[in-house]
C-alpha positions in Angstrom: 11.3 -64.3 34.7 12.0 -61.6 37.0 15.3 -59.5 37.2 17.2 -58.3 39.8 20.2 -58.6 41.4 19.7 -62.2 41.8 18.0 -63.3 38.8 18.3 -63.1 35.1 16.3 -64.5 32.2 18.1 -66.5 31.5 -4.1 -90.0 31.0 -4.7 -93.1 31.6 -8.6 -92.7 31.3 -11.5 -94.2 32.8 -13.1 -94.5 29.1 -13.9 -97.1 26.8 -15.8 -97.1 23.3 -18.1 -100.2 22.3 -16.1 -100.1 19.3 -13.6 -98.2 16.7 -15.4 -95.0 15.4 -14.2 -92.3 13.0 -14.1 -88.6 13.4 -17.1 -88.5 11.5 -19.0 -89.6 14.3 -19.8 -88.7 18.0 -18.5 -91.3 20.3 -20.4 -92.9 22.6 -18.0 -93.8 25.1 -18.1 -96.3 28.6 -16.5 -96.4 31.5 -14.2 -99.1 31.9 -11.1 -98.8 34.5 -8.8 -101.2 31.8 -9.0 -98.7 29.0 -6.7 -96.0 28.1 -7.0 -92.9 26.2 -3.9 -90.7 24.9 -3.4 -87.9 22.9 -1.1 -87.5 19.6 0.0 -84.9 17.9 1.1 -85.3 14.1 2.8 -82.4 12.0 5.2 -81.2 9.6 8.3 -80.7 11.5 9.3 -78.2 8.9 6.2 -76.1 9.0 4.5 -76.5 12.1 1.6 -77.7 10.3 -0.7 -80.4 11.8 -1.6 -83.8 10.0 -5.1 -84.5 9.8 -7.6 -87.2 8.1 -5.5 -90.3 9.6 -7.0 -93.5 10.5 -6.6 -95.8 13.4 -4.5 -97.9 10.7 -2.1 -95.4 10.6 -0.9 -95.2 14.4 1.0 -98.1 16.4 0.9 -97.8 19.8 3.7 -99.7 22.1 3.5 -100.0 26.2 6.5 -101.2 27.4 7.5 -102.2 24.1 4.4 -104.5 23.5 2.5 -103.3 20.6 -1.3 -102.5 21.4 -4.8 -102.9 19.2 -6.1 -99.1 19.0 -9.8 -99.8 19.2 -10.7 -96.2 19.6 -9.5 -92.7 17.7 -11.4 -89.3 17.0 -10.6 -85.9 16.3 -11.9 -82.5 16.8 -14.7 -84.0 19.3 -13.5 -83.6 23.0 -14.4 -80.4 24.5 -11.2 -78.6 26.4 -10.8 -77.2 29.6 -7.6 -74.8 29.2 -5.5 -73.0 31.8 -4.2 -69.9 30.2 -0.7 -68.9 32.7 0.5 -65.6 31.9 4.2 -65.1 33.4 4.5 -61.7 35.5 7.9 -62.3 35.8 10.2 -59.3 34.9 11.6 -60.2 31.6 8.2 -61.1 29.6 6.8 -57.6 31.1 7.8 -55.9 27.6 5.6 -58.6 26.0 2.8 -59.2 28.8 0.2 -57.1 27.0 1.1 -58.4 23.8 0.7 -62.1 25.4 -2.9 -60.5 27.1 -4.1 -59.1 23.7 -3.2 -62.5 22.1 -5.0 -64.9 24.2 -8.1 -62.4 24.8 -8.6 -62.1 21.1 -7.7 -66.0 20.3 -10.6 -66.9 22.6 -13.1 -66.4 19.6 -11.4 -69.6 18.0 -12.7 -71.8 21.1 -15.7 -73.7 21.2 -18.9 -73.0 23.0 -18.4 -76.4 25.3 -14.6 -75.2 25.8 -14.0 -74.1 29.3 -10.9 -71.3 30.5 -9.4 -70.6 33.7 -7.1 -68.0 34.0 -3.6 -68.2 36.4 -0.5 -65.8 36.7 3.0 -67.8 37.8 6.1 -66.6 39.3 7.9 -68.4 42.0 3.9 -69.9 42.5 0.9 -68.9 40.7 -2.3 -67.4 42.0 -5.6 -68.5 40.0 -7.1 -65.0 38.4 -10.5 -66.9 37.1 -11.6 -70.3 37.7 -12.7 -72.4 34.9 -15.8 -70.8 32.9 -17.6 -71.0 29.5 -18.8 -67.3 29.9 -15.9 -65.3 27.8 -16.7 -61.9 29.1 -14.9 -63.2 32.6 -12.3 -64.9 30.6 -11.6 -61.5 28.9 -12.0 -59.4 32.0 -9.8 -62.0 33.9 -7.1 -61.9 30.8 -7.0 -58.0 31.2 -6.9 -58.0 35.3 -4.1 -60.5 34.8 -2.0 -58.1 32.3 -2.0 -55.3 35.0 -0.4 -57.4 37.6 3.7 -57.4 38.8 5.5 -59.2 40.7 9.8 -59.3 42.0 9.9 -62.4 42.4 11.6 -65.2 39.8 10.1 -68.2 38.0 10.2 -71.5 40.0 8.3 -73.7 36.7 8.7 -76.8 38.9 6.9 -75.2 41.4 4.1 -73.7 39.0 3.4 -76.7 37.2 2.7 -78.7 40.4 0.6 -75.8 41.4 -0.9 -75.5 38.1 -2.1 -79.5 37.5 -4.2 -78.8 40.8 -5.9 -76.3 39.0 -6.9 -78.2 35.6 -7.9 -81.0 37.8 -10.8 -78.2 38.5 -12.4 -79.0 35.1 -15.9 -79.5 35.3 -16.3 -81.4 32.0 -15.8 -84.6 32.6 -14.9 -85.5 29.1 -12.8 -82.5 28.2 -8.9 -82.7 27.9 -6.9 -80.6 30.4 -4.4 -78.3 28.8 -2.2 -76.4 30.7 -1.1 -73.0 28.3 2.1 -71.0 29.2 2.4 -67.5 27.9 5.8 -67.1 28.5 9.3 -66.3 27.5 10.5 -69.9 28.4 13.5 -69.3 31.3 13.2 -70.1 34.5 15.2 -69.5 38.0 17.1 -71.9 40.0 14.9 -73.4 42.9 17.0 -73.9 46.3 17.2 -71.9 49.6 19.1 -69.1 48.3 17.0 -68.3 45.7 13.8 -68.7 47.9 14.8 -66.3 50.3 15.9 -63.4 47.9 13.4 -63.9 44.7 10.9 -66.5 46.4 9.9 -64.6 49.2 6.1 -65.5 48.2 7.0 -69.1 47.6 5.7 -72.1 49.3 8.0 -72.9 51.8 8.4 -76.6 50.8 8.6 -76.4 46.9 8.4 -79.4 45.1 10.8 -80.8 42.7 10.7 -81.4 38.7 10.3 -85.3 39.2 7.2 -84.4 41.5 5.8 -82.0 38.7 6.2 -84.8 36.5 4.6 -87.6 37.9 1.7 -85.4 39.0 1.2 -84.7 35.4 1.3 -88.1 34.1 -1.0 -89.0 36.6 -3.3 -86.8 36.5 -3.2 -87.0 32.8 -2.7 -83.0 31.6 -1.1 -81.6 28.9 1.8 -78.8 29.0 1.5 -76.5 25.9 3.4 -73.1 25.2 3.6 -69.9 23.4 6.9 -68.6 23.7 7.6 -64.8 23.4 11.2 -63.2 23.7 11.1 -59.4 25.2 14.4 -57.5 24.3 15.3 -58.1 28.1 15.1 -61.8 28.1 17.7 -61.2 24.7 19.7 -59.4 26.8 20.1 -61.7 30.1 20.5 -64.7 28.6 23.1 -63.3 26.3 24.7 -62.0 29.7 24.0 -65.7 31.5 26.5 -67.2 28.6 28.8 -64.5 28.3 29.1 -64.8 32.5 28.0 -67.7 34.1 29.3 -67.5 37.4 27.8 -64.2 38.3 24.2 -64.7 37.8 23.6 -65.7 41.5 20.0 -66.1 40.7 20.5 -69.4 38.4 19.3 -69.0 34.4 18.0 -71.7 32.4 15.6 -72.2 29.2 13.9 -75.1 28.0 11.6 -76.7 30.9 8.3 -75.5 29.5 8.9 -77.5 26.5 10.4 -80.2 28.1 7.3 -80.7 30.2 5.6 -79.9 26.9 7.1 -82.9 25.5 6.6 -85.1 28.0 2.9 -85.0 28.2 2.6 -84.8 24.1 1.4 -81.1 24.1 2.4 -78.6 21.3 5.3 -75.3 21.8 5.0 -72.1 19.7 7.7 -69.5 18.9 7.1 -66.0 18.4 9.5 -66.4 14.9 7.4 -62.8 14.2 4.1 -63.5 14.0 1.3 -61.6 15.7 0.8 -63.0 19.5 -3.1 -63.6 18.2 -1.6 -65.6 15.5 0.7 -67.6 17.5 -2.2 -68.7 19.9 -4.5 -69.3 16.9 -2.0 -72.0 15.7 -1.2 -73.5 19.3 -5.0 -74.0 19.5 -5.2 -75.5 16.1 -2.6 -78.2 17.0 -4.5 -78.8 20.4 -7.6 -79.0 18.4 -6.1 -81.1 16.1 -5.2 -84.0 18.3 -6.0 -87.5 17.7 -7.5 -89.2 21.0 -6.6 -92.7 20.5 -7.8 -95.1 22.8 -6.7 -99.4 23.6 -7.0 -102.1 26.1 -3.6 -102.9 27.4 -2.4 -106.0 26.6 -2.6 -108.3 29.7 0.9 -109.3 30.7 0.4 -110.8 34.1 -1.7 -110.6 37.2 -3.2 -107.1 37.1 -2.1 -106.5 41.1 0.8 -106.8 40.0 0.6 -103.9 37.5 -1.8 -101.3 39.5 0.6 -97.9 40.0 3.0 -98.8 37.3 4.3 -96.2 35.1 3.9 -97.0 31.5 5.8 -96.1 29.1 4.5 -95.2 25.5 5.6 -95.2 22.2 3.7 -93.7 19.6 4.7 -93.9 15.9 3.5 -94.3 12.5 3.0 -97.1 10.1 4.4 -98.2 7.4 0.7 -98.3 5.9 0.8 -94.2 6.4 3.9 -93.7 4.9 3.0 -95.7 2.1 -0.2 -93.8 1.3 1.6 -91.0 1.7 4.8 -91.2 -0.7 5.4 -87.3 -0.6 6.4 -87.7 3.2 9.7 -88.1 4.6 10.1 -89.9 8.1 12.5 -87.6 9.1 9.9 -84.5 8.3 7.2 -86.2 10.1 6.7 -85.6 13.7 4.1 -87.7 16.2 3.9 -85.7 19.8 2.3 -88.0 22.2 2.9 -88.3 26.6 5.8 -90.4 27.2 3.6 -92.7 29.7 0.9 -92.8 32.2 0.4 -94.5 35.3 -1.6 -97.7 35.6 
């Protein structure tokens, strides 16, 4: 987030298996308009950890509170097309390099089919390298990014919208579109004021966080985020609380992983660790996502269902706690996109 005297830091898919298949094998998968695939997270809320080896048995699915027959889960198999955004806002410019270092490092834990584009964001984002499996470009873009400044503030509302248009770019067909925030997590107040002093580069029509939202759902990307605190964004936000009323610019924390949560996609804190180390994991919990797949109960004519958002529930069963006595519900977490439209 930038600082200045205004500012202060403050998918439904178009796939369907034949039948049920296991991680252990590649699926053959079939178009089918009906069929809808969605990603889950499961982890130890007290580590961070990931939950692996878990069957189809062990998920229940609802849509609009009607419970759904998963016919479809894997693991580890979908290539992904990530967007790595690095913030050039003011206050993550102590930790920019750090962020840079981290992600150009981290790339030697993708896969060869993965695919990268590189974006910087402020009050909009400008795309540094468009999606490639070639990692010398990803690197080179990572570095060209790290070098760049900007005085404007962070409109995420704005950058999201902009950013979905970007992982839409994905030339895998089959990959899953991740959009990754390098970040210190605060963003700036979006209205007229703030446009003209700290969004001079801004679109002139910015869209809102409902807009953002639905574009995601529809278009079926994930928000993730690595989340890095400079010793500047310490020291505005502690200022933003202390005095309120004079921070013309707007401060506020928290939409990154509330996008994040919405769309089922994982958030990482520095809590010390090595920026390498931090992307390492955030890839390991992307990596680590089941893709479960069903057939949506009919529940009338389907006309009368066609643009319909969806909304999702995704939980355990009692079958997985009960093969699993050394859990605690309360420990267990399931991250999954809070609906999609039909």
């Amino acid at each position: 987030m930038a600082f200045s005297l205004f500012h202060v830091a403050g998918s439904a898919g178009a796939q369907q298996p034949e039948a049920l298949v296991s991680d252990r094998q590649i699926p053959v998968i079939r178009s089918s308009s009906g069929f809808v695939l969605l990603d889950t997270v499961v982890q130890d809320k007290r580590t961070g950890q990931p939950i692996s080896g878990l069957t189809a048995a062990d998920f229940q699915i609802a849509e609009d509170g009607v419970s759904q027959s998963i016919t479809y889960l894997s693991q580890d198999r979908l290539p992904l097309s990530i967007v790595f955004l690095l913030d050039l806002t003011e206050t993550v410019h102590p930790v920019l390099q750090k962020l840079a270092r981290g992600a150009s490092m981290v790339l030697g834990h993708l896969k060869p089919e993965d695919e990268v584009a590189v974006m910087v964001f402020s009050s909009h984002t400008e795309l540094v390298q468009g999606f490639t499996t070639r990692r010398i470009s990803t690197d080179a873009a990572i570095e060209r990014a790290a070098q760049m400044k900007t005085p404007e503030g962070t409109f995420i509302d704005e950058d999201v919208y902009e950013a979905v248009d970007e992982a839409l770019q994905s030339t895998a067909p089959e990959s899953r579109r991740v959009l990754v925030w390098l970040t210190d997590g605060t963003a700036n107040d979006e209205n007229s004021f703030t446009q003209a002093t700290i969004g001079k580069q801004a679109p002139a029509q910015l869209h809102s966080k409902s807009e953002s939202t639905a574009k995601l759902l529809h278009a079926g990307v994930a928000v993730a985020a690595m989340i890095e605190h400079s010793d500047l964004t310490d020291l505005l936000l502690s200022a933003a609380q202390r005095h309120p009323g004079e921070i013309v610019g707007g401060a506020r924390v928290g939409d990154i992983a509330n996008y994040a949560s919405i769309t089922g996609g994982p958030v990482v804190y520095s809590a010390g660790k090595s920026a390498t180390a931090q992307l390492a994991e955030l890839l390991d919990k992307l990596r680590s996502r089941y893709t479960l797949g069903y057939k949506p109960a009919a529940s009338g004519p389907k006309g009368d269902h066609e643009g319909k958002f969806c909304k999702l529930r995704v939980t355990l069963t009692p079958q997985a706690y009960g093969n699993h006595p050394e859990w605690k519900k309360s420990n267990i977490e399931v991250l999954a996109k809070s609906g999609y439209y039909r």
